[in-house]
VMD Tcl script that draws the C-alpha trace (Angstrom):
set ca {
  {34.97 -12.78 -16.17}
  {34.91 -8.91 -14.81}
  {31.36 -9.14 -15.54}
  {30.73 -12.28 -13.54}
  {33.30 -10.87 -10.15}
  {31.37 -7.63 -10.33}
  {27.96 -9.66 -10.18}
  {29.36 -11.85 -7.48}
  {30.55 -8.86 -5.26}
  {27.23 -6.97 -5.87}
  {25.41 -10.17 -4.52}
  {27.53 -10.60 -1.69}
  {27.26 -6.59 -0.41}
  {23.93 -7.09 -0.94}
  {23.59 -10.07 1.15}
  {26.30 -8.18 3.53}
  {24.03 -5.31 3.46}
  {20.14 -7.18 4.19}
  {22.15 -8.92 7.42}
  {23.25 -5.93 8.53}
  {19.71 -4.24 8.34}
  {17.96 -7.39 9.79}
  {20.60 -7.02 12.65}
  {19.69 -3.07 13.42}
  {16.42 -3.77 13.49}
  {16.23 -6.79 15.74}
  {18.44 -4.40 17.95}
  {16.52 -1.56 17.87}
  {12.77 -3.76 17.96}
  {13.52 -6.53 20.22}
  {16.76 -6.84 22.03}
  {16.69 -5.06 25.57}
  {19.30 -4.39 27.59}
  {19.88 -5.81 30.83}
  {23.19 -4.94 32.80}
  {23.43 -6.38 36.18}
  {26.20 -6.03 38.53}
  {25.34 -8.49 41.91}
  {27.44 -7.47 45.07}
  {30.91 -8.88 45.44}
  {31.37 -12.50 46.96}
  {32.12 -12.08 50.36}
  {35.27 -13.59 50.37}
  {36.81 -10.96 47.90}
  {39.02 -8.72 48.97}
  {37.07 -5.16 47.49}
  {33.91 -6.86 49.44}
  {36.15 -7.04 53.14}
  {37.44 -3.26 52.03}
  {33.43 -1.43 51.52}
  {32.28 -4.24 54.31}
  {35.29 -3.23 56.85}
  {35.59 0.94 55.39}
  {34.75 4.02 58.23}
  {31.42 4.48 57.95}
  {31.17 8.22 59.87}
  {28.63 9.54 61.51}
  {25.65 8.21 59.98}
  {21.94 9.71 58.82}
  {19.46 7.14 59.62}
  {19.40 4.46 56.77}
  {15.82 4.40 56.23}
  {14.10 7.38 55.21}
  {10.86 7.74 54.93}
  {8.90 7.90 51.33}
  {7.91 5.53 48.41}
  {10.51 2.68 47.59}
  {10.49 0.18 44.24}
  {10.13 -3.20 45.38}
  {10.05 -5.02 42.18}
  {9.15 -3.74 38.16}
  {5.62 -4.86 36.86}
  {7.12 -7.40 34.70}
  {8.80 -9.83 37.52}
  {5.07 -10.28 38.99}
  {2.81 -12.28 36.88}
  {-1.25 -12.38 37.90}
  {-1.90 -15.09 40.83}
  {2.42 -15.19 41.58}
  {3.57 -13.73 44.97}
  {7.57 -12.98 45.49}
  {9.48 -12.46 49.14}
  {11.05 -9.08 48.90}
  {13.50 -7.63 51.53}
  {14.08 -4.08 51.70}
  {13.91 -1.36 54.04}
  {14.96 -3.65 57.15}
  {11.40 -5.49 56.40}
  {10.44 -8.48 54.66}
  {7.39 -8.52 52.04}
  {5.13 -10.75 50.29}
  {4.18 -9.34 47.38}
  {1.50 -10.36 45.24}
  {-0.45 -10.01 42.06}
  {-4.08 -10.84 42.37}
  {-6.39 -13.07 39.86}
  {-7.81 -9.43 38.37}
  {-3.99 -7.90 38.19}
  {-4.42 -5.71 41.89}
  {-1.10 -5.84 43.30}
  {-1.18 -5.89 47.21}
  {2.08 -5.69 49.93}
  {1.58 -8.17 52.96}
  {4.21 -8.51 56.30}
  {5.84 -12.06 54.46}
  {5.21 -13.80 58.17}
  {2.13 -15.46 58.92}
  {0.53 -14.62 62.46}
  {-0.02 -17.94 63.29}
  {3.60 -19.88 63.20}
  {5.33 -17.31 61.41}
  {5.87 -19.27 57.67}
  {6.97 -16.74 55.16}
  {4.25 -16.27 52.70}
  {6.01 -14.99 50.38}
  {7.93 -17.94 50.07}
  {5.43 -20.66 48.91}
  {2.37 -18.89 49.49}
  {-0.28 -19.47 47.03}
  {-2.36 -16.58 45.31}
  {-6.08 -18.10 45.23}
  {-8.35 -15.46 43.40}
  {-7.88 -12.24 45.62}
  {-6.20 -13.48 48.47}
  {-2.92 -15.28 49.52}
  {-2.53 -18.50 51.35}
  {-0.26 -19.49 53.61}
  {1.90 -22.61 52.32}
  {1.80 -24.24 56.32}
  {-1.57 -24.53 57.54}
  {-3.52 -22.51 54.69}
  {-5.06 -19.63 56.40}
  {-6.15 -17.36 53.98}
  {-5.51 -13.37 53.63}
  {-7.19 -10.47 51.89}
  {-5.00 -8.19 50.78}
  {-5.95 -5.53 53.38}
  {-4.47 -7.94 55.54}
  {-7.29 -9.61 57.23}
  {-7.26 -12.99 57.48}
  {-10.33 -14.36 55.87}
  {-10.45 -18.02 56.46}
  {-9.14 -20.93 58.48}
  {-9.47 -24.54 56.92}
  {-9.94 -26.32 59.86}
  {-11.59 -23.68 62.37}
  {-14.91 -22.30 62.30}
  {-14.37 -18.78 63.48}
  {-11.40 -16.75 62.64}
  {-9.97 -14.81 65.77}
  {-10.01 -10.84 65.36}
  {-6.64 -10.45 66.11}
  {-5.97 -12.97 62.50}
  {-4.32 -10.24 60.70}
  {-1.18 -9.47 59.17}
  {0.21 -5.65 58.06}
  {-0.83 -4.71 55.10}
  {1.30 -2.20 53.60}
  {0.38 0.59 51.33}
  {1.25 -0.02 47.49}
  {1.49 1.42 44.20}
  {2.00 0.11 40.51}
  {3.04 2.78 38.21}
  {5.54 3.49 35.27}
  {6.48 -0.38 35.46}
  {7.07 -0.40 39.03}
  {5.53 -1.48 41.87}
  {6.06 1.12 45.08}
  {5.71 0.48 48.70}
  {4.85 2.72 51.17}
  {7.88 3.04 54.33}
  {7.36 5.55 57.19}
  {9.06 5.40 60.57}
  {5.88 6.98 62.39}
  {3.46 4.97 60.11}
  {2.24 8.10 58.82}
  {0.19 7.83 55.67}
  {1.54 8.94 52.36}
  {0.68 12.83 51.32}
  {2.01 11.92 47.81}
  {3.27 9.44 46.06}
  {4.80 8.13 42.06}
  {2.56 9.96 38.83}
  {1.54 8.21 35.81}
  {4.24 9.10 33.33}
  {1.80 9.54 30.02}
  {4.01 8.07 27.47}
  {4.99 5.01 29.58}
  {1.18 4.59 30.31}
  {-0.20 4.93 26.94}
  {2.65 2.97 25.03}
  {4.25 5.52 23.23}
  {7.22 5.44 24.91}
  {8.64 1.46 24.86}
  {10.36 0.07 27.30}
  {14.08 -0.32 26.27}
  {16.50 -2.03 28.63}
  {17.41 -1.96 31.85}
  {20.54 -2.09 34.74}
  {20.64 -3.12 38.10}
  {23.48 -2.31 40.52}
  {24.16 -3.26 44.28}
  {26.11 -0.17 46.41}
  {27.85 -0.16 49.65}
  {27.05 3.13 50.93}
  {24.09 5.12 52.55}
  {21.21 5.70 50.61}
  {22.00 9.88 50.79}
  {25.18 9.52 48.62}
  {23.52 8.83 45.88}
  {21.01 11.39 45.47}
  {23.64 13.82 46.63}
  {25.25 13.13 43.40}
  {22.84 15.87 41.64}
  {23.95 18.05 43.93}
  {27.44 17.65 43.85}
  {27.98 19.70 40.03}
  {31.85 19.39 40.55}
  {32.26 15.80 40.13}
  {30.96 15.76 36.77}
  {33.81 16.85 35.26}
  {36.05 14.85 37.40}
  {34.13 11.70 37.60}
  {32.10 11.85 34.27}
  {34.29 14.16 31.82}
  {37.14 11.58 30.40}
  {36.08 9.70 27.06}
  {35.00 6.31 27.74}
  {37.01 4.71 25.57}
  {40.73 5.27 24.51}
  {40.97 7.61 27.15}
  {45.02 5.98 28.38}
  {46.08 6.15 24.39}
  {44.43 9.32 23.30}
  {44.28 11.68 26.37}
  {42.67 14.80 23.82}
  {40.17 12.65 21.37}
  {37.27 13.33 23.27}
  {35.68 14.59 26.58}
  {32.03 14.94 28.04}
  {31.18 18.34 28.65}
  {28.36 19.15 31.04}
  {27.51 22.53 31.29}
  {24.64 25.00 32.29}
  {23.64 22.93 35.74}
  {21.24 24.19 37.83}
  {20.14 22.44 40.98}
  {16.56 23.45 42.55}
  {14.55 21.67 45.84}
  {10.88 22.74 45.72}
  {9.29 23.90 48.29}
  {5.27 24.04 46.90}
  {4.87 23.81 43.01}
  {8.34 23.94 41.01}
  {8.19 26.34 38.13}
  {8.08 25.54 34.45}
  {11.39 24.75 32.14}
  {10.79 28.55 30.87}
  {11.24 29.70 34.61}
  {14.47 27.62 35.57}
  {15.91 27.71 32.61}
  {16.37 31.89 32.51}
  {17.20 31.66 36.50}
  {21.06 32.98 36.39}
  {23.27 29.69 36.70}
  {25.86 31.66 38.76}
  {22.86 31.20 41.70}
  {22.38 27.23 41.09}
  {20.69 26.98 44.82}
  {17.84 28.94 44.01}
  {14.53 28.05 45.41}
  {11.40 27.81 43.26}
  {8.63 28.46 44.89}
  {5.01 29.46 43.51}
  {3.19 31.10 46.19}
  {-0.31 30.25 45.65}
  {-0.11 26.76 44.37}
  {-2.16 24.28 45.24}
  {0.05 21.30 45.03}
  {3.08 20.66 47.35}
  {5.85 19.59 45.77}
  {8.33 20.08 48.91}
  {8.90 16.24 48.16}
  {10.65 16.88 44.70}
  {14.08 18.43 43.26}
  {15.01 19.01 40.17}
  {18.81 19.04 38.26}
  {18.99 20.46 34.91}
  {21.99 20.70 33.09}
  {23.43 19.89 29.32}
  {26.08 17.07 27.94}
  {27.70 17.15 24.53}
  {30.88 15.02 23.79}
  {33.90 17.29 22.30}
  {36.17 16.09 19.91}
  {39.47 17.04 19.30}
  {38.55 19.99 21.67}
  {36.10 21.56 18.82}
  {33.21 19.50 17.61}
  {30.44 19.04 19.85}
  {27.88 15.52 18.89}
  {25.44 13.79 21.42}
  {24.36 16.55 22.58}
  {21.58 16.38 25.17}
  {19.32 18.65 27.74}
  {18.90 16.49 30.16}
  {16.31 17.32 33.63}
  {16.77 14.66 36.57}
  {13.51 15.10 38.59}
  {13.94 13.19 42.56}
  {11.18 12.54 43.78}
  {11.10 11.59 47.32}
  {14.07 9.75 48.76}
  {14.47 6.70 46.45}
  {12.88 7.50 42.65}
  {14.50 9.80 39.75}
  {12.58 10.31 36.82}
  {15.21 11.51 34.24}
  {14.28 13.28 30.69}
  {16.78 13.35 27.83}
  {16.02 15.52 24.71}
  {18.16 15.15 22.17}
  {17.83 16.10 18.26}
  {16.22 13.20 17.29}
  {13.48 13.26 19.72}
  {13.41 12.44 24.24}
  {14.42 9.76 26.20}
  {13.40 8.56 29.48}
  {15.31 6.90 32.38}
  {13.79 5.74 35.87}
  {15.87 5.35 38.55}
  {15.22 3.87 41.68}
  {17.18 3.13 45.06}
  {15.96 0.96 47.83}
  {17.55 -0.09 51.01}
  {18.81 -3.52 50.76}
  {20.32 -3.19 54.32}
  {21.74 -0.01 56.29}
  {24.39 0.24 54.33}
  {23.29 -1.91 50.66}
  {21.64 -0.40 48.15}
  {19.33 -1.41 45.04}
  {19.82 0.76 42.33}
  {17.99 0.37 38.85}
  {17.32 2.21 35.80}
  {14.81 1.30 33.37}
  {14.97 2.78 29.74}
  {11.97 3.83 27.92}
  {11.65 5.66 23.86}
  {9.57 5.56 21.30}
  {10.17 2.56 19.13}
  {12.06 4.66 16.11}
  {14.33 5.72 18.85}
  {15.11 2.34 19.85}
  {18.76 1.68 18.54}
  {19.44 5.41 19.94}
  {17.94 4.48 23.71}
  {19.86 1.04 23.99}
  {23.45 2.98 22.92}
  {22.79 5.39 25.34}
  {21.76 2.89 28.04}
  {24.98 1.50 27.80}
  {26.73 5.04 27.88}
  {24.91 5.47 30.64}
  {25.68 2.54 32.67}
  {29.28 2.60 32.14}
  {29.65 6.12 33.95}
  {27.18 5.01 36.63}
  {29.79 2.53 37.28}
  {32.53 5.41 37.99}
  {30.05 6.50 40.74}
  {30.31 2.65 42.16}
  {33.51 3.08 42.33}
  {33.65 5.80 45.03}
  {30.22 5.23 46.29}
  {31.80 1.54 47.54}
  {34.72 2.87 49.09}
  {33.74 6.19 50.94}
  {32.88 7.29 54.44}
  {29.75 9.36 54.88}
  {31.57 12.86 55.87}
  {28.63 14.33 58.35}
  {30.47 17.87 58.54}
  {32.39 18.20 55.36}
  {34.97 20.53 54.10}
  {33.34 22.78 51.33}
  {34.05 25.84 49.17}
  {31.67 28.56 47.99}
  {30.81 26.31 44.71}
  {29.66 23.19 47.03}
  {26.87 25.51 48.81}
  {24.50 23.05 46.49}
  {25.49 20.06 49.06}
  {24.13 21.83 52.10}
  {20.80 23.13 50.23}
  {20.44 18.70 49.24}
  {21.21 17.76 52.79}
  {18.34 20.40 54.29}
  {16.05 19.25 51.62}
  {17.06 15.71 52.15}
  {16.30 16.02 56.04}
  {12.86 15.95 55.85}
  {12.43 12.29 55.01}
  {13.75 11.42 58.03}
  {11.50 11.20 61.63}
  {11.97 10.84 65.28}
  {12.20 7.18 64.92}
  {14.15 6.11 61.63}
  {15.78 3.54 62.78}
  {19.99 4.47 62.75}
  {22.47 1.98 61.18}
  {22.79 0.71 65.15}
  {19.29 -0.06 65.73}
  {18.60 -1.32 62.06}
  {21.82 -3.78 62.22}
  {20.77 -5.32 65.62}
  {17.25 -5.75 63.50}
  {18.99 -8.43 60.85}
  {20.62 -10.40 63.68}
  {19.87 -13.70 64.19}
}
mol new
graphics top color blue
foreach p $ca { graphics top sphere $p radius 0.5 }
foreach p [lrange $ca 0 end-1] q [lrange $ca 1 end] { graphics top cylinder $p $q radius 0.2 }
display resetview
């Protein structure tokens, strides 16, 4: 009889055990993460609050630079999607050979939306009212029932890029052409690094508080030090520590880890600059800082050297080495409206990393949620009140500035634009 119940309960933790396995690996192989938080209904009463708030005196809400319009996976070959962003309304579509080209949605002719409808036929897009055909440099290159196309049969085509899983457009007030734009991350381009999960949030602010965050060391503790969990019940069981941050704005070529790394983190606005480089990297700042989570005030686990990269006005490339190998988060932002932001962040590991990536995903996207919080309910404070230890604000702001032009449109101007 003991015999037979110790058989029995092997079997069963065996059974227990192969489940379990069979479940971590699904996790870690196959299941992505995808956390989405749409804007509140209208009618709610936080919505009337961030809709209703003091806005201040504003920056303009559309700076100029490269802005994510959709990831590589939500456009198929021969599909076109209507996108609106940046107070402008896109068709964009995948060609027959994969070429992904940006169109104005509206047709020339009547104005149909081409975007909506439109048909992809080999390398062009048709419009879905009377057909007339476009190239993707914009050109329109035929008319069913006409026998000449008019020169002035055109529609803007906007500059585009696909890279890292994303497809960029190109948005500049004084329709300057772009003197940089989105590199190839290797490991996302050969396949060594897998894509993981993703989450997608809509904000209420200006598109400058967010990437003021890096800036802005002192909230980290504030905002991002309590435990995530248990925090009401046991005030000392844990905390996130974040430590050793050093914000830098380029001016030509940043310098190397090695260089950053020994600057003094008393001087956290220091400037790298490289006199004789070749490259300009005035477009690009960089945080670097490290997170561990203390327990009981003494042990230190997840611990993780993490280096936020911004590049340009609405893309983060974020690096995350920890022990057991790096991590990689892209972040983008893109102008909804004036005052409604896009925000995503796309996960990417190597595939024995997997479990790892999707746990920290979800860390991840719970404290980005603490920065909704505020982000939904602030005023944009043009002059604020700082101390010695916010000097890191002003050095953003300045670096910020330079995405903006003579004529980015103000929240004024770019509100009258959506009126119908």
């Amino acid at each position: 009889m003991i015999l037979w119940w110790i058989e029995t309960t092997l079997s069963a933790l065996l059974i227990v055990t192969t489940i379990m396995v069979f479940i971590l690996v699904y996790l870690a192989l196959f299941f992505k993460v995808n956390w989405v938080r749409y804007p509140n209904h209208q009618s709610s009463a936080k919505y009337f609050i961030a809709k209703h708030r003091k806005r201040g005196t504003l920056p303009p809400v559309y700076p100029n630079g490269w802005f994510a319009l959709l990831e590589s996976s939500e456009l198929k070959r021969g599909e076109v999607k209507h996108v609106t962003a940046i107070g402008e309304n896109f068709a964009v579509f995948r060609t027959e050979t994969g070429i992904v080209n940006i169109l104005d949605a509206y047709c020339p002719h009547l104005g149909a939306n081409m975007g909506e409808g439109g048909v992809v036929k080999g390398e062009c897009l048709e419009c879905p009212f009377h057909s007339w055909i476009f190239r993707g440099d914009g050109h329109c290159q035929s008319i069913p029932y006409a026998e000449k196309v008019p020169p002035n049969a055109k529609v803007k085509a906007w500059k585009s890029c696909e890279v890292n899983q994303l497809i960029f457009v190109w948005y500049h007030a004084e329709s300057e052409k772009p003197n940089w734009k989105p590199q190839s991350i290797e490991e996302i381009s050969n396949g060594s690094w897998k894509y993981q999960g993703r989450n997608e949030f809509y904000v209420n602010s200006h598109i400058q508080d967010i990437p003021e965050n890096g800036a802005d060391q002192a909230h980290l503790s504030s905002v991002h030090g309590p435990a995530m969990f248990l925090q009401d019940l046991f005030p000392n069981l844990a905390r996130h520590s974040w430590t050793e941050a050093v914000w830098i704005a380029c001016k030509k070529e940043c310098k190397t880890e090695e260089d950053i790394t020994s600057t003094s983190t008393s001087l956290p606005n220091v400037v790298a600059e490289r006199e004789n480089a070749e490259t300009n990297d005035r477009h690009k700042a960089i945080l670097r800082l490290k997170h561990s989570l203390v327990l009981f005030e003494k042990y230190k686990i997840l611990q993780l050297s993490v280096e936020a990269v911004q590049i340009g006005p609405g893309y983060v490339e974020l690096r995350l080495d920890s022990r057991w190998g790096p991590l990689c988060i892209l972040q983008t932002v893109t102008p909804v409206e004036p005052l409604l932001q896009r925000i995503t962040h796309l996960m990417f590991s190597s595939r024995f990393l997997g479990l790892y990536a999707k746990v920290v995903m979800i860390g991840e996207t719970v404290m980005f949620e603490r920065d909704l919080q505020v982000w939904n309910n602030k005023t944009f404070a043009k002059t604020p009140v700082l101390v010695k230890q916010d000097r890191t604000i002003l050095d953003f702001r300045r670096w910020f500035s330079q995405f903006y032009s003579a004529n980015s449109p103000t929240f004024q101007s770019a509100s009258e634009s959506l009126s119908w």
